[in-house]
C-alpha positions in Angstrom: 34.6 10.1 17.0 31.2 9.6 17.3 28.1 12.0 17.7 25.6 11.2 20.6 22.6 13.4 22.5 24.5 15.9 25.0 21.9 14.1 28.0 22.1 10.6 27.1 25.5 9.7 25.1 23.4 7.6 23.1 25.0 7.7 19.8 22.7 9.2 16.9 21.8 6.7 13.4 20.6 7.5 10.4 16.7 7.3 10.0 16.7 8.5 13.6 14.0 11.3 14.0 15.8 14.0 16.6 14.1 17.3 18.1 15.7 20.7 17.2 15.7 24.0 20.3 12.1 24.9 18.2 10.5 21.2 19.1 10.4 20.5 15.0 11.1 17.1 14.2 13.2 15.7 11.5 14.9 12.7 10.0 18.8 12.1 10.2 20.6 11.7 6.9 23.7 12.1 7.6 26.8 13.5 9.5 30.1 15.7 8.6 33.0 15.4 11.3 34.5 18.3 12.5 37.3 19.6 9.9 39.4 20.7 12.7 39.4 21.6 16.5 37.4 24.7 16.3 34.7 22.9 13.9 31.3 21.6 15.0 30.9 19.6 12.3 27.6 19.1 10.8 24.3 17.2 11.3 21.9 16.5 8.1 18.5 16.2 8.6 15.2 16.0 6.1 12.1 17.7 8.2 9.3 15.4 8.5 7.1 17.6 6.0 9.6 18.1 3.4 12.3 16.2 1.2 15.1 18.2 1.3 18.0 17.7 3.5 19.8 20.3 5.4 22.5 20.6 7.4 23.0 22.0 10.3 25.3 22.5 13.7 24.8 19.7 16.1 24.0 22.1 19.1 21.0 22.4 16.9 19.6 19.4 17.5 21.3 19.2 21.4 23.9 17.0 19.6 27.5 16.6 20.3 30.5 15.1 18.9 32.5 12.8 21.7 36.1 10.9 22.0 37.5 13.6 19.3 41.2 13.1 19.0 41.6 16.6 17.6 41.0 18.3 21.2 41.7 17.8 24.9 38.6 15.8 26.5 39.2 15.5 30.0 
């Protein structure tokens, strides 16, 4: 399983700096893979102007989770 960016498939890395649907940037941290078929999982990030991490849906970010093997992909 692997998470990627919905337009590109380009798989996301830690240290990566991705865009949320507000145009705020932030740093990747970490990821959580989906528990079970109806999950999203989660994405953690740490804004650029503060050091906490968050985590938050992938959709969040326009991230997805690809070649799951707990759901039906074609």
């Amino acid at each position: 399983m692997r998470l990627v960016h919905k337009a590109t498939e380009i798989e996301v890395v830690d240290g990566e700096i991705v865009t949320d649907f507000r145009g705020d940037h932030a740093f990747v941290t970490g990821r959580e893979e989906p528990r079970h078929s109806a999950s999203t999982g989660r994405v953690y990030v740490r804004p650029i102007d503060s050091e906490h991490t968050h985590g938050y849906y992938p959709s969040v970010f326009d991230l997805e989770w690809i070649e799951r093997e707990d759901r039906d992909n074609g």
